[in-house]
BAGUVEX-801946 format. One line per 8 residues: number of its first residue (from 1); their letters; for each residue x, y, z of C-alpha. Coordinates in steps of 0.25 Angstrom, whole numbers. Each point is the difference from the previous one (the first is absolute). Layout:
NUM> a> X,Y,Z; ... $
This chain:
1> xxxxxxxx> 18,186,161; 8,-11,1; 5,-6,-14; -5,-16,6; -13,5,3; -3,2,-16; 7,-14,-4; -9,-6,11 $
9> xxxxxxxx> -12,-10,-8; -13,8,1; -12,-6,5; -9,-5,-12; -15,-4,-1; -4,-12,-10; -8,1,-11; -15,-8,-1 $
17> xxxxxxxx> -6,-2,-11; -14,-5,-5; -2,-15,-7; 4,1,-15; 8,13,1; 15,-2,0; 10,-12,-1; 15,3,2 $
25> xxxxxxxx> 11,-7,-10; 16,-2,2; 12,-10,-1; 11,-4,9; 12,-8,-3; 1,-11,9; 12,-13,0; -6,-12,-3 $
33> xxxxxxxx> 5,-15,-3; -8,-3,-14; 6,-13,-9; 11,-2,11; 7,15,-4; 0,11,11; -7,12,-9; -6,14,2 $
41> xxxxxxxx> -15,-2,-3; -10,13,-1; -11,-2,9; -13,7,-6; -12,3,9; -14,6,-2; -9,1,13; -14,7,1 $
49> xxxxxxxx> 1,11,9; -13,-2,8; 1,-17,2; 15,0,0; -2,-13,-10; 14,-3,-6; 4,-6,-12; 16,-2,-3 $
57> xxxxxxxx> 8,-6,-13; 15,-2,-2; 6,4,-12; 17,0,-5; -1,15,-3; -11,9,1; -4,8,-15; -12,6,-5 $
65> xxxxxxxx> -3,-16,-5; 0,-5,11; -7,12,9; -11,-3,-11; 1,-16,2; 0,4,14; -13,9,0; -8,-8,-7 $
73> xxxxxxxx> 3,-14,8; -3,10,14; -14,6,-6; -4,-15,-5; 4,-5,14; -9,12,7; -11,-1,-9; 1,14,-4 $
81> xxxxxxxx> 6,14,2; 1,12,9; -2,15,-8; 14,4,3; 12,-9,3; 12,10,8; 14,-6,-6; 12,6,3 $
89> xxxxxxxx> 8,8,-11; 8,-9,-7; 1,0,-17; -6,-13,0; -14,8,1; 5,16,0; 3,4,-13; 4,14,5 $
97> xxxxxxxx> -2,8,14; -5,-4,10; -9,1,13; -15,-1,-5; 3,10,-12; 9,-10,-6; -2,-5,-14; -5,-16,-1 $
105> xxxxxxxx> 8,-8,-12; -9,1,-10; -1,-16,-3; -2,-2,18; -11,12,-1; -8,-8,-11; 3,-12,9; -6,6,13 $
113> xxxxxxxx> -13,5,-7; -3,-13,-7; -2,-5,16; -7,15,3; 13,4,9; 10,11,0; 14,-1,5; 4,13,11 $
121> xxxxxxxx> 13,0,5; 2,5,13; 9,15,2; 12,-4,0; 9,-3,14; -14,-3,5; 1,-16,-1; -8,-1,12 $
129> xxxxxxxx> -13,4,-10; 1,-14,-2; 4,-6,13; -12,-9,0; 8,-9,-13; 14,4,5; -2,-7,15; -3,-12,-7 $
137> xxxxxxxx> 11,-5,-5; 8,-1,14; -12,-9,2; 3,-8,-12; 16,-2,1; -3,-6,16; -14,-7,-2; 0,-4,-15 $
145> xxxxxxxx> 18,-1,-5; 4,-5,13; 6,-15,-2; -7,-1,-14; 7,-4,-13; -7,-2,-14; 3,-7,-13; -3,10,-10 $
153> xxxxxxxx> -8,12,-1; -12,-7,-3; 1,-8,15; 4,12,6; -14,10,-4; -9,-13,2; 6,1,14; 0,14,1 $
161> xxxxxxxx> -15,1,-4; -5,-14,9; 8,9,12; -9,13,-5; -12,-10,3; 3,-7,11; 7,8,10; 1,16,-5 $
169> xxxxxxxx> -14,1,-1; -5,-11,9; 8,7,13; -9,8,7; 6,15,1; -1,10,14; -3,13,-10; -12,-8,-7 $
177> xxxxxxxx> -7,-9,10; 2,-8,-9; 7,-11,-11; 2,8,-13; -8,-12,-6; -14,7,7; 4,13,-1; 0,-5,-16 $
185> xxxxxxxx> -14,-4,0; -5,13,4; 9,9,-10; -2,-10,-10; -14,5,-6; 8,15,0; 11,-5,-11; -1,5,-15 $
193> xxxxxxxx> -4,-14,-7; 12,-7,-9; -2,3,-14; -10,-12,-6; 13,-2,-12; 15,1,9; 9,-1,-13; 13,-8,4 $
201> xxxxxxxx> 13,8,3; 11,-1,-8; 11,7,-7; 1,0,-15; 12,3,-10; 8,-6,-13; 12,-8,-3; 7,-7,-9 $
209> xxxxxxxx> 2,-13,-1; 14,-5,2; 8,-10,-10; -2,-11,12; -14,2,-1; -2,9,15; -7,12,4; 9,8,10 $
217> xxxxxxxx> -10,5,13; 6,5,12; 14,-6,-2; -8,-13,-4; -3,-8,-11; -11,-5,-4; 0,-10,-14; -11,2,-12 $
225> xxxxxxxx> -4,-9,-12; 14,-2,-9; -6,7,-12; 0,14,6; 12,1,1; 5,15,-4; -14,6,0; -8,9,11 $
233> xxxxxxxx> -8,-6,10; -9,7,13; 3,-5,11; -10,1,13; 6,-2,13; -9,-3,11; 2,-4,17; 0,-13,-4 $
241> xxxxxxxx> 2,-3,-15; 4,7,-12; -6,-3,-14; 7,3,-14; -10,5,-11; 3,0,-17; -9,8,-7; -12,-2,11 $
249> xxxxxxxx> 2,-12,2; 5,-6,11; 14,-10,-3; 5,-3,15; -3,1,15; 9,-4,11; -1,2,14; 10,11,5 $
257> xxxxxxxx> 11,-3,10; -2,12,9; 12,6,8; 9,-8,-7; 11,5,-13; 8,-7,-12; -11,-13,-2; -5,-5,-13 $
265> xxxxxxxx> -13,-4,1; -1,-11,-11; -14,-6,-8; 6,-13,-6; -10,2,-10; 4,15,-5; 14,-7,-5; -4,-14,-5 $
273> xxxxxxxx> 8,2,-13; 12,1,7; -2,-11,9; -2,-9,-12; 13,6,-8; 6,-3,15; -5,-16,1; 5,-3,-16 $
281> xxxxxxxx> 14,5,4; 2,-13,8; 2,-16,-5; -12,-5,-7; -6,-13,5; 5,-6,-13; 13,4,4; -3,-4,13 $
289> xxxxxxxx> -4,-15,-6; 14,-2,-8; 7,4,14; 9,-10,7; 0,-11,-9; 13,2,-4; 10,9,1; 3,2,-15 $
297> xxxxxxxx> -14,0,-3; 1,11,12; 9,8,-9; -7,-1,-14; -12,6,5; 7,10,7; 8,4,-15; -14,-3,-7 $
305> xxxxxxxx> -6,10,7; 10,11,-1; -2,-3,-17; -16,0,2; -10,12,1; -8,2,13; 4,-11,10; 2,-11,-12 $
313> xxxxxxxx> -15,-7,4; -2,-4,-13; 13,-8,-2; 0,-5,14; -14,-6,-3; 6,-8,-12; 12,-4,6; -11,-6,12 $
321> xxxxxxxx> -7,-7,-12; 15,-6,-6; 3,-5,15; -14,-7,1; -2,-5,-13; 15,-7,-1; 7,-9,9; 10,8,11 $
329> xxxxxxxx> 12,-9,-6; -2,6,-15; -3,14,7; 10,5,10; 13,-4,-8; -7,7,-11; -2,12,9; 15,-1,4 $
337> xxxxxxxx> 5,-1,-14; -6,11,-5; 5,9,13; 13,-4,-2; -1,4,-15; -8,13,4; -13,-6,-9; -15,7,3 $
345> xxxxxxxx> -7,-1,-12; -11,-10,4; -4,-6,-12; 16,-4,-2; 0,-5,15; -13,-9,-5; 8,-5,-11; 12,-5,10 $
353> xxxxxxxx> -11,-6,10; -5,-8,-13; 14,-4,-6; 4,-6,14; -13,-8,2; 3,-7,-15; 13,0,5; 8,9,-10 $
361> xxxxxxxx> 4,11,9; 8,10,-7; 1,-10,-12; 12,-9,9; 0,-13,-4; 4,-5,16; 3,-14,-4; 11,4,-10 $
């Protein structure tokens, strides 16, 4: 026999299925533009077997997070489940073997049976188990990516699920007769209900907070109220957001900057002590007041602050009082007096106003 006649493709069948039985689940990486950077993003996809109905999501990477985040948007966006979704045999779901005998990660098994599902890989080097997810996404890098850019993540799954809508399933298909859309209707009644509770997906674990008052999340940071600084937090990180929690009870939430690394995500109130020590490090409007009026004026308050505790408000406040309760003529020579003679006891500097408004200043008789 010859040797090309066994590499030669075989003729295959197809598979049919009844309404409800089987949906098929995988990812491809795809080159996208997202934020004006060229990226690799995961295209996950989940389609029901008898309707062809299509639901896709983009994600920076593709974990067991977000195959959960992923899972629970596509059954919300189907209305309910098939009894067995075929997946390929990736750890993401496989916790060992593979084929149908395969072991389900404990934590995605509990998953799939809170939605009345069970994940089946398919044997492996047979891919085309699944061929009715896997011929998709040629259709949705020509049809859906072609000429599109997106802002973020969250513009590029609200155009990814308005396309699922309005062409995927709207476009009439030879193998059905039909849109996906119609086909829906009549598999529809044949899906396992959604659970009437769906509790949200997120991934939890502990930190400490920082000297600088952040959390460290997936080479970000995120900032939590000043006074926990040291101390053990939960941290929840979810598709969107991620929330901090002390002692059950919830201290911070920020929105999460997906598919992106080394940002500080800052709540202004969390570190309100430290802006306050920052804003009393600068000039005092007292200071501010005695400014420009003359340069040796200028230069005392810049030495009466350095002998002063804080930012020297109080004595600027009575120097302000001794500049509006006496004359600028008695004042200022004063001012330039006592600077020359490195005087800044206020109560001395008083005196001297005094003495020169009576006309004895420094005790010299200036008629002699």
């Amino acid at each position: 026999m010859d040797i090309r006649e066994n590499k030669r493709k075989r003729r295959a069948g197809t598979y049919n299925f009844d309404p409800g039985v089987e949906m098929q689940h995988d990812t491809s990486p795809h080159v996208v533009v997202v934020g004006g950077r060229k990226v690799t993003a995961q295209c996950a996809s989940l389609v029901l077997s008898y309707s062809r109905r299509l639901f896709i999501q983009y994600y920076p990477g593709f974990t067991r997070f977000e195959a959960r985040v992923f899972l629970n948007k596509a059954f919300g966006f189907m209305g309910g489940a098939c009894t067995r979704c075929i997946i390929d045999n990736t750890s993401v779901i496989v916790a060992c073997g593979s084929g149908p005998d395969a072991d389900i990660v404990p934590d995605m098994k509990v998953f799939g049976d809170m939605f009345g599902m069970d994940f089946i890989p398919h044997y492996i080097k047979d891919p085309d188990r699944k061929a009715k997810v896997e011929r998709n996404f040629s259709f949705i890098e020509g049809n859906f990516l072609a000429g599109r850019t997106f802002s973020d993540w969250h513009d590029f799954n609200r155009q990814a699920m308005k396309w699922c809508g309005d062409v995927a399933n709207h476009k009439p298909k030879r193998s059905l007769g039909m849109s996906p859309d119609e086909a829906y209707l009549m598999e529809k009644p044949y899906l396992t209900p959604l659970p009437v509770y769906v509790p949200p997906v997120y991934q939890a674990g502990t930190r400490i907070v920082d000297v600088e008052s952040y959390v460290s999340l997936d080479a970000n940071k995120y900032s939590v109220p000043e006074r926990l600084i040291g101390k053990e937090v939960e941290v929840q990180k979810h598709w969107d957001f991620v929330v901090v929690y002390f002692g059950h009870k919830k201290v911070a939430e920020h929105k999460r900057p997906i598919g992106q690394k080394n940002r500080r995500v800052t709540d202004t109130g969390h570190l309100q002590q430290i802006v306050r020590r920052l804003a009393h490090r600068g000039p005092s409007k007292e200071e501010e007041q005695l400014k420009g009026i003359h340069k040796d004026l200028d230069l005392y308050i810049a030495e009466l602050k350095k002998r002063s505790k804080g930012r020297g408000i109080r004595q600027f406040r009575r120097l302000i009082e001794m500049k509006r309760s006496y004359p600028q003529e008695s004042f200022l020579p004063v001012i330039s007096r006592a600077l020359r003679y490195g005087l800044y006891d206020l109560n001395r500097l008083e005196q001297m106003i005094l003495f020169h408004l009576a006309g004895d200043f420094f005790g010299i008789d200036e008629g002699s």
